[in-house]
C-alpha positions in Angstrom: 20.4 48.1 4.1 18.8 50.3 6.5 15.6 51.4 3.5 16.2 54.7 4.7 16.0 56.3 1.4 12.1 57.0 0.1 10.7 56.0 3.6 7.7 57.9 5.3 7.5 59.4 9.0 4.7 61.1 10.5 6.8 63.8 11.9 8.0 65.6 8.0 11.4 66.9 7.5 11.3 70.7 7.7 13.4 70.9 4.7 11.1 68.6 2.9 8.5 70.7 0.4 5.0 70.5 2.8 1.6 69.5 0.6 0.5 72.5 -1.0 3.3 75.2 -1.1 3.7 76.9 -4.0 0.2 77.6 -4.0 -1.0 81.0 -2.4 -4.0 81.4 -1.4 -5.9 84.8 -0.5 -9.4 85.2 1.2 -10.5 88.7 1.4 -13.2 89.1 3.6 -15.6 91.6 5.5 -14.6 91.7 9.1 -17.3 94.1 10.1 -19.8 91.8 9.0 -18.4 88.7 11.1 -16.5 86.5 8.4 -13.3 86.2 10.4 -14.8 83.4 12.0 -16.2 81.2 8.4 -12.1 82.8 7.8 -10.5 81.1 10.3 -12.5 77.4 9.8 -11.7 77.7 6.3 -8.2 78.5 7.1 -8.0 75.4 9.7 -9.2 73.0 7.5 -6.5 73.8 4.5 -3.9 73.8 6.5 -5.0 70.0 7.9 -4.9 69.1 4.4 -2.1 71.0 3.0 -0.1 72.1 5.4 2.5 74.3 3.0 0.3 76.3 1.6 0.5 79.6 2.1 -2.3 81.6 3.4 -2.9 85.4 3.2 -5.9 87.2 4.7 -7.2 90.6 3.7 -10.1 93.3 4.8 -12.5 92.8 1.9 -15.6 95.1 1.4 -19.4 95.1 2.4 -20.4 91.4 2.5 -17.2 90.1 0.5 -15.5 86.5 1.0 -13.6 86.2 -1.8 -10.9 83.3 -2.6 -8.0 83.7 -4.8 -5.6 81.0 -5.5 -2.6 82.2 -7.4 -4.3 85.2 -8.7 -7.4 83.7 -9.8 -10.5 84.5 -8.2 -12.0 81.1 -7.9 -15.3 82.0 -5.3 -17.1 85.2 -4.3 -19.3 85.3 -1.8 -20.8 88.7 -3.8 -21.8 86.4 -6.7 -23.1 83.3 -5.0 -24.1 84.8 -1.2 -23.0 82.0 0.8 -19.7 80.6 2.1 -17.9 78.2 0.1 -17.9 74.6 1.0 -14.6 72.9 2.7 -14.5 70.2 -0.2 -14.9 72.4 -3.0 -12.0 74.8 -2.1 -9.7 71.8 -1.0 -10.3 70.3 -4.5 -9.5 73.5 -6.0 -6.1 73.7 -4.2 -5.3 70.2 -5.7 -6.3 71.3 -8.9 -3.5 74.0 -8.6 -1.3 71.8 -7.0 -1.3 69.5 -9.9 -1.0 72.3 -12.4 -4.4 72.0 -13.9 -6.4 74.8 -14.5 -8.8 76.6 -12.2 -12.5 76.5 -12.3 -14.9 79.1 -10.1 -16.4 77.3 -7.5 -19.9 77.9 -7.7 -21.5 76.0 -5.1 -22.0 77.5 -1.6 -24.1 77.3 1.5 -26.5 80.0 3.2 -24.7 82.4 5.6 -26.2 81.9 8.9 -28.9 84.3 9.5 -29.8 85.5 13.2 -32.7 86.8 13.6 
């Protein structure tokens, strides 16, 4: 037998389901401000760790960075006024993964400030 079935490659099947889909995740965030960029590291480090998951951006308003995962807002930037940490959000997306429930995350660091 050639142990084909249940092995593991680097390179995944396209047709295979990708770590983290079925989860959606929206970040709604103030481009005039500068977010895209705190946007598009977040956005980089999800889709490291969970490749399928999809990922939807939006215009948010004055100062906003919020993150929704399936509907649920789980961090806003307007309540906590910083950006979310990596860690927190990808343990968030496991949480959903595995079907448990959602908790805000309420932990952030400072914007950057220039003065």
């Amino acid at each position: 037998m050639s142990g084909d079935a249940g092995s593991t490659s680097a390179d995944p099947n396209p047709e295979e389901v990708q770590p983290g889909s079925g989860v959606h995740l929206v970040v709604e965030f103030c481009e005039p401000c500068g977010f895209e960029a705190a946007y598009l590291e977040l956005e980089s480090a999800v889709k490291e760790q969970y490749p399928g998951i999809e990922i939807e951006s939006r215009t948010g308003g004055p100062g906003a960075f919020e993150i929704l995962i399936n509907g649920q807002l789980v961090f806003s930037k307007l309540e906590n006024g910083g950006f979310p940490y990596e860690k927190d959000l990808i343990e968030a997306i496991r949480r959903a993964i595995n079907g448990e429930p959602l908790e805000k995350i309420t932990n952030s660091r400072p914007p950057c400030i220039i003065l």
